[in-house]
VMD Tcl script that draws the C-alpha trace (Angstrom):
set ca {
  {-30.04 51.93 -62.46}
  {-26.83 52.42 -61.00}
  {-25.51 50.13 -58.08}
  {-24.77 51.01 -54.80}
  {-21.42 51.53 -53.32}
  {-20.25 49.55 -50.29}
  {-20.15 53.31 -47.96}
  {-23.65 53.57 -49.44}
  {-24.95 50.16 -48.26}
  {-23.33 51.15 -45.03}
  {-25.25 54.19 -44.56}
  {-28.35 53.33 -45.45}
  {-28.14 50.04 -42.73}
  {-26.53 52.91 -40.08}
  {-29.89 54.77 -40.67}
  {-31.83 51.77 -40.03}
  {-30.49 50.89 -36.76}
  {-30.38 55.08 -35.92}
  {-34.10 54.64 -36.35}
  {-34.15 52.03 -33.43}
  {-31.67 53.21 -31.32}
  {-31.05 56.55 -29.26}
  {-28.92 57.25 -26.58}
  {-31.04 59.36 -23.40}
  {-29.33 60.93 -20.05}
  {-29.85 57.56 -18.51}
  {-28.36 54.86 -21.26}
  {-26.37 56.81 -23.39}
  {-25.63 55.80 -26.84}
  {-21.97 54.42 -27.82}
  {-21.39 54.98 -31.22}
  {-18.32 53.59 -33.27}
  {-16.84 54.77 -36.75}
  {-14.33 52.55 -38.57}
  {-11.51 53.88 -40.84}
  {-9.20 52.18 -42.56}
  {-6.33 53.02 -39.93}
  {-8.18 53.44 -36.53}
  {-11.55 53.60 -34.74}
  {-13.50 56.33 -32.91}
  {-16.11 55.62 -30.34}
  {-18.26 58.32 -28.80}
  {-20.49 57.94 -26.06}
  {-23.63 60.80 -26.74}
  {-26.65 61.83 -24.96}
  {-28.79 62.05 -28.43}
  {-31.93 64.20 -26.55}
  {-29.40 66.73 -25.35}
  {-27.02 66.71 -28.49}
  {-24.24 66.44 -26.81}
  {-21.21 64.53 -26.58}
  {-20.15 62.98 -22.87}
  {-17.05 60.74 -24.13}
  {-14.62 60.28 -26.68}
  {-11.63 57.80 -27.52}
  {-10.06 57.46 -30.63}
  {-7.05 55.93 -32.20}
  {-5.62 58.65 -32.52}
  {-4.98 59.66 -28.40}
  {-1.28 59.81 -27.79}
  {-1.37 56.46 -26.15}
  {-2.88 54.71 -28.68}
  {-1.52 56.18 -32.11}
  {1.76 54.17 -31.52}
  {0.57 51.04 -31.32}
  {-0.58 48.38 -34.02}
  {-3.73 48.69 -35.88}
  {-4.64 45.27 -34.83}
  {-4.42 45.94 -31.09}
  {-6.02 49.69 -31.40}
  {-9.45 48.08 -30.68}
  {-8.93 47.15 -27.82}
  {-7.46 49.79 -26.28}
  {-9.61 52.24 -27.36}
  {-12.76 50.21 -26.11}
  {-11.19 50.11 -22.51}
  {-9.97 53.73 -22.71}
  {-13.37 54.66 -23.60}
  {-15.12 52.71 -20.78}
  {-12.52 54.22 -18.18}
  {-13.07 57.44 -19.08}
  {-17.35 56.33 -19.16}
  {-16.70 54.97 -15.78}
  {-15.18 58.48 -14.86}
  {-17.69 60.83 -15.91}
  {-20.16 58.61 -14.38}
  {-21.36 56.41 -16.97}
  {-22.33 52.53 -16.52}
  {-24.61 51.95 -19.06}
  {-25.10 52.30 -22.63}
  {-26.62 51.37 -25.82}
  {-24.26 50.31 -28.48}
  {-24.41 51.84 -32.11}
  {-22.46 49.81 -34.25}
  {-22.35 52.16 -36.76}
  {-23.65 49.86 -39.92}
  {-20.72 47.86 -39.91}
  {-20.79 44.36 -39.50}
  {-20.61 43.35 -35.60}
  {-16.95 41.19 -36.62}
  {-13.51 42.03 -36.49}
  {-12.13 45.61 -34.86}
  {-15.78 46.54 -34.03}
  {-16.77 43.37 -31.86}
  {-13.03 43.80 -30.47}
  {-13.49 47.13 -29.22}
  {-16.98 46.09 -27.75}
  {-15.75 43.42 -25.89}
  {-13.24 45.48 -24.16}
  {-15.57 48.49 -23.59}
  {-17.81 45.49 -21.34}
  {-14.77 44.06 -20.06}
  {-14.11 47.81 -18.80}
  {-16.73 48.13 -17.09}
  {-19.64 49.54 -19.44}
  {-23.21 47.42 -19.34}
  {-24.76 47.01 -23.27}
}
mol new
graphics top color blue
foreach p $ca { graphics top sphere $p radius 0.5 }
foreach p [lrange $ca 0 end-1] q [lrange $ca 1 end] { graphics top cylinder $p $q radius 0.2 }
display resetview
């Protein structure tokens, strides 16, 4: 039997709370993904299959900062651009990664911007 890798392990606990949790026209669902340099976070309407916002670490005004601080900044460009396209409420996706670190980071300053979860 072979073991599992970490990515695996992640996956498989991502489908788990997928299973649970789906974002709707009302309470959309805010997904993040974690790399080893930056975050994403994507707020999507899941019965519609579409994607309403998007931030990333990668934006212009982020990609110069430290990786430490990129959190944060993408969780409050990501609720200001929610907060533009109409957007106060979501469910939050945390993408089978432990709620800890750059994940809880950028949801604190997604609520802090403004979106409800």
């Amino acid at each position: 039997m072979s073991k599992r890798t970490p990515e695996q392990l992640r996956k498989r606990r991502h489908m788990s709370i997928r299973n649970k949790v789906a974002g709707t026209a009302d309470r959309p669902r805010l997904t993040v993904h974690r790399s080893n340099n930056g975050l994403h976070a994507q707020i999507v309407d899941d019965r519609a299959g579409v994607t309403l916002v998007s931030a990333s670490w990668q934006d212009s005004s982020i990609k110069t900062s430290k990786r430490g601080e990129r959190p944060e900044k993408v969780g409050t460009l990501v609720a200001e651009r929610a907060k533009a396209a109409g957007i106060t409420s979501v469910v939050f996706d945390r993408g089978g990664y432990l709620y800890h670190g750059r994940v809880k980071t950028l949801a604190e300053a997604a609520r802090a911007g403004g979106l409800d979860f």
